[in-house]
Z-matrix of the N, CA and C atoms (Angstrom, degrees):
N
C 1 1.447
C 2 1.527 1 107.98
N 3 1.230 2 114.07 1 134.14
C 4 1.597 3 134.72 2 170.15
C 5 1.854 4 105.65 3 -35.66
N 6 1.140 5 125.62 4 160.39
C 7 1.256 6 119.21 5 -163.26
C 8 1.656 7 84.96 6 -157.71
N 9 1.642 8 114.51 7 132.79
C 10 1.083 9 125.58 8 -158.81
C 11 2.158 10 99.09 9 -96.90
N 12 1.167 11 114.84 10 -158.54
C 13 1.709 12 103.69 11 174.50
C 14 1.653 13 118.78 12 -113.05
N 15 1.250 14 87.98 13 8.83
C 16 1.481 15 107.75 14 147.40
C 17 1.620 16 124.89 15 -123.44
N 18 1.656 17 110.72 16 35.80
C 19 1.379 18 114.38 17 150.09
C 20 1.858 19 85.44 18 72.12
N 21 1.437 20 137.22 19 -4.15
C 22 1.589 21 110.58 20 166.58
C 23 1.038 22 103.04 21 -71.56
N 24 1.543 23 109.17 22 171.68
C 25 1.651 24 121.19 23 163.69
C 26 1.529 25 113.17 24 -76.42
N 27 1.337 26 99.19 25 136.19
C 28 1.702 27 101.34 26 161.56
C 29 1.780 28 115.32 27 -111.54
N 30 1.468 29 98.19 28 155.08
C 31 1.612 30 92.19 29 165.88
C 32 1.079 31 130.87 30 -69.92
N 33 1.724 32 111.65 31 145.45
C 34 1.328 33 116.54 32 -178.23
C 35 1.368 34 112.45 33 -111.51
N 36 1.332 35 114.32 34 20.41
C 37 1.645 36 113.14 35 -177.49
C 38 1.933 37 85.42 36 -100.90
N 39 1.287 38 120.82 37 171.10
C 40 1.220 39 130.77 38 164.55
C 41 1.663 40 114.39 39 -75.99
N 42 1.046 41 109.82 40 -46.06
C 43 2.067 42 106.95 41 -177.52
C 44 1.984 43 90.29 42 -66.66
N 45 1.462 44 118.81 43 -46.80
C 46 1.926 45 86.45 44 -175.37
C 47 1.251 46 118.31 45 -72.33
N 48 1.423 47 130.30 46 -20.94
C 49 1.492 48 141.97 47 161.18
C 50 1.521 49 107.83 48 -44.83
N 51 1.447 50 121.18 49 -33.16
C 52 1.058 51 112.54 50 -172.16
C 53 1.369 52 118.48 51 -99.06
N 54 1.379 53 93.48 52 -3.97
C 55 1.613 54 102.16 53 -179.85
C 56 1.155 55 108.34 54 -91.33
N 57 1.800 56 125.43 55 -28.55
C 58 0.986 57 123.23 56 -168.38
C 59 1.271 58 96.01 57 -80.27
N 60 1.140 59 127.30 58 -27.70
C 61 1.921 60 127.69 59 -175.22
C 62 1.424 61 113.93 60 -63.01
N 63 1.674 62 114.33 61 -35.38
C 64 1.876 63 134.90 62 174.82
C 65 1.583 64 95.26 63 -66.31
N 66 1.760 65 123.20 64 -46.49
C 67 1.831 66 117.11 65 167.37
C 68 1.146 67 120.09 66 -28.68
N 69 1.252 68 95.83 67 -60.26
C 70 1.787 69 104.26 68 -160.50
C 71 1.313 70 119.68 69 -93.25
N 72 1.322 71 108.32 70 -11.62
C 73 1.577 72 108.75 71 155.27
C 74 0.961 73 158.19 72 -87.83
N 75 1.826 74 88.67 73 -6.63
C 76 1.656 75 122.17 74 161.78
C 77 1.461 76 100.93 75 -72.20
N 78 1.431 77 105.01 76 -57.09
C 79 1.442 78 118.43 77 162.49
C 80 1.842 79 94.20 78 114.09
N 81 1.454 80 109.13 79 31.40
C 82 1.676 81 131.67 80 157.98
C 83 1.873 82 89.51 81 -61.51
N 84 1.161 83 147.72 82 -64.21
C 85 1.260 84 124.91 83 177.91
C 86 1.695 85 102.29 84 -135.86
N 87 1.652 86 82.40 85 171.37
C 88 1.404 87 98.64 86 -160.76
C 89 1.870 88 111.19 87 -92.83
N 90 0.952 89 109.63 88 138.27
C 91 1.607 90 91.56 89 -177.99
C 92 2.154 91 85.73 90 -132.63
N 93 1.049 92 90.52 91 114.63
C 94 1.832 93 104.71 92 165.44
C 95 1.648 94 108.51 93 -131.01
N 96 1.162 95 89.60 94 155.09
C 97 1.858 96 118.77 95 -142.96
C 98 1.868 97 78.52 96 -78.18
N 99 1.295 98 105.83 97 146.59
C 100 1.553 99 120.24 98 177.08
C 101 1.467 100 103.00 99 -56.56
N 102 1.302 101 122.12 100 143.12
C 103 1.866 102 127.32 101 148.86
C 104 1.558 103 98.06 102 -28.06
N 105 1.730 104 86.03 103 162.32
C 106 1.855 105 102.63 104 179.56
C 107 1.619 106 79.15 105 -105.81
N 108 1.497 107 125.79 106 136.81
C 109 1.262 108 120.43 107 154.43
C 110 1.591 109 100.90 108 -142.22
N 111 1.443 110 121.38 109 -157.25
C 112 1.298 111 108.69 110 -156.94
C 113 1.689 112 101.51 111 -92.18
N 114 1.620 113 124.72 112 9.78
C 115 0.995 114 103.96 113 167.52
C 116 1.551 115 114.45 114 -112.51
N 117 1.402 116 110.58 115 12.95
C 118 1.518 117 99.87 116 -179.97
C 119 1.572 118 105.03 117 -113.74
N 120 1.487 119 122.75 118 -5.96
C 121 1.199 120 120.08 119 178.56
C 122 1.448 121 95.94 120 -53.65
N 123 1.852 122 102.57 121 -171.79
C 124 2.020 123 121.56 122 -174.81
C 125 1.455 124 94.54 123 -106.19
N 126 1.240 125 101.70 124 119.24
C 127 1.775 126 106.39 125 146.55
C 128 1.273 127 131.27 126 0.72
N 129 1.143 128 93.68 127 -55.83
C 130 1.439 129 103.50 128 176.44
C 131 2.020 130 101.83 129 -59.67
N 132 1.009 131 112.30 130 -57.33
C 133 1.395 132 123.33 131 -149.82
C 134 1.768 133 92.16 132 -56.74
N 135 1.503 134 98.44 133 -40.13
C 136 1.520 135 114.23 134 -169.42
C 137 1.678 136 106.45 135 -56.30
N 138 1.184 137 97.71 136 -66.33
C 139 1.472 138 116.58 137 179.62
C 140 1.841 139 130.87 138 -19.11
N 141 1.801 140 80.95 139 -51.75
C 142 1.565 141 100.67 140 -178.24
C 143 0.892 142 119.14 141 -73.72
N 144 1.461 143 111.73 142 -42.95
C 145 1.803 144 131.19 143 171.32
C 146 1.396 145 96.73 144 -51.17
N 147 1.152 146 147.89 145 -67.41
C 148 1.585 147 155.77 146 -160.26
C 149 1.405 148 97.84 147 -61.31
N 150 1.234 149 121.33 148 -44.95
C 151 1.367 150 115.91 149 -168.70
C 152 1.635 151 119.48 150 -98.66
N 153 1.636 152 112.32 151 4.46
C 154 1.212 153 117.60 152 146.86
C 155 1.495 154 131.14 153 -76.84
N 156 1.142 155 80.43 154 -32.51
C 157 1.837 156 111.22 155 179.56
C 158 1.562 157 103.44 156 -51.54
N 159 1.602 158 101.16 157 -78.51
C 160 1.495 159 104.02 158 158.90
C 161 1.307 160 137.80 159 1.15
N 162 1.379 161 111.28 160 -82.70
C 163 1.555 162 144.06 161 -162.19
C 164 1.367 163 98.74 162 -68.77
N 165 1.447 164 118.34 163 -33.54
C 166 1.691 165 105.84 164 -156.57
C 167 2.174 166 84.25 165 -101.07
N 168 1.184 167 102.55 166 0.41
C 169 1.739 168 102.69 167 -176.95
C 170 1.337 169 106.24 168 -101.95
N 171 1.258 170 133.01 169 -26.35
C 172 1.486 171 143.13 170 174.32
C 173 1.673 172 119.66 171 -84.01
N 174 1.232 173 118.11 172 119.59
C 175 1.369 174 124.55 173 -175.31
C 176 1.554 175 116.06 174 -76.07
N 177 1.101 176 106.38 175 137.34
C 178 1.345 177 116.07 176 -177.78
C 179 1.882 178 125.11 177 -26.10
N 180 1.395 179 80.10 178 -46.22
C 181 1.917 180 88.46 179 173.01
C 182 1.971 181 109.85 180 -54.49
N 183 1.281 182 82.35 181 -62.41
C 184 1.517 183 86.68 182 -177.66
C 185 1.234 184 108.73 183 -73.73
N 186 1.083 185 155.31 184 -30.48
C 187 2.162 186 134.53 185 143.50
C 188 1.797 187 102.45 186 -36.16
N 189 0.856 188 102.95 187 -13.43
C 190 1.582 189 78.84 188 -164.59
C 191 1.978 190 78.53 189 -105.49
N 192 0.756 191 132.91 190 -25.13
C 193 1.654 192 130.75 191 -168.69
C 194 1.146 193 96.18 192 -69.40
N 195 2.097 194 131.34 193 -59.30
C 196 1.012 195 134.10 194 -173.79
C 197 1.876 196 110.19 195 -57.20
N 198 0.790 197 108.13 196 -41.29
C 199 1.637 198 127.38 197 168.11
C 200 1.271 199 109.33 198 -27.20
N 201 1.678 200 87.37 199 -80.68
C 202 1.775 201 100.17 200 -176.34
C 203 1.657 202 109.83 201 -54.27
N 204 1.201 203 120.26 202 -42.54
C 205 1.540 204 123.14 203 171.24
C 206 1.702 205 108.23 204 -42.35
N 207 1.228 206 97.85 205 -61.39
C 208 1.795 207 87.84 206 -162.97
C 209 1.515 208 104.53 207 -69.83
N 210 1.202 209 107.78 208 -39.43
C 211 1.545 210 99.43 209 177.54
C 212 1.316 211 123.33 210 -41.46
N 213 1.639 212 104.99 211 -58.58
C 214 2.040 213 108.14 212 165.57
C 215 1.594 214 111.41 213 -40.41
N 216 1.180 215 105.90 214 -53.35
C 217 1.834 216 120.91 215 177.58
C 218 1.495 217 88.98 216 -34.16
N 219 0.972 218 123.60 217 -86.00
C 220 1.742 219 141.95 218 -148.77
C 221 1.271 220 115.54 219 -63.78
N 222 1.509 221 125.61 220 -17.74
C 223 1.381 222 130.94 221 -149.41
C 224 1.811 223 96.38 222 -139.45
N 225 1.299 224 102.75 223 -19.56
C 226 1.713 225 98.09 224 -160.92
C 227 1.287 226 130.81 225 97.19
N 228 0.946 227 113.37 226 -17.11
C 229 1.437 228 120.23 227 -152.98
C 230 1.164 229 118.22 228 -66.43
């Protein structure tokens, strides 16, 4: 069952979905969109953060090691 952003249940048939949609537009209850926290942000958002994170945690030798790796990767070498 569907799980609302306060963890209630919602319906999963279409007629209680629609009832719950006639709720909140009377405005009998409130339905607001969940917090942004670190598991509902986008991939994307995640990604970059991780890979700043990274870069400023990895020492220069080893950027340049991972470097030389992908480059062989990419080229053959």
């Amino acid at each position: 069952m569907p799980r609302g952003p306060k963890g209630e249940k919602r319906p999963a048939g279409v007629i209680g979905a629609a009832i719950r949609v006639e709720k909140i537009a009377k405005g009998e209850v409130e339905d607001a969109p969940p917090p942004t926290t670190a598991k509902t942000l986008p991939p994307k958002a995640l990604g970059a953060k991780g890979g700043r994170a990274r870069a400023k945690a990895t020492t220069p030798e080893r950027r340049a090691e991972i470097a030389r790796n992908a480059a062989a990767k990419r080229w053959g070498c």
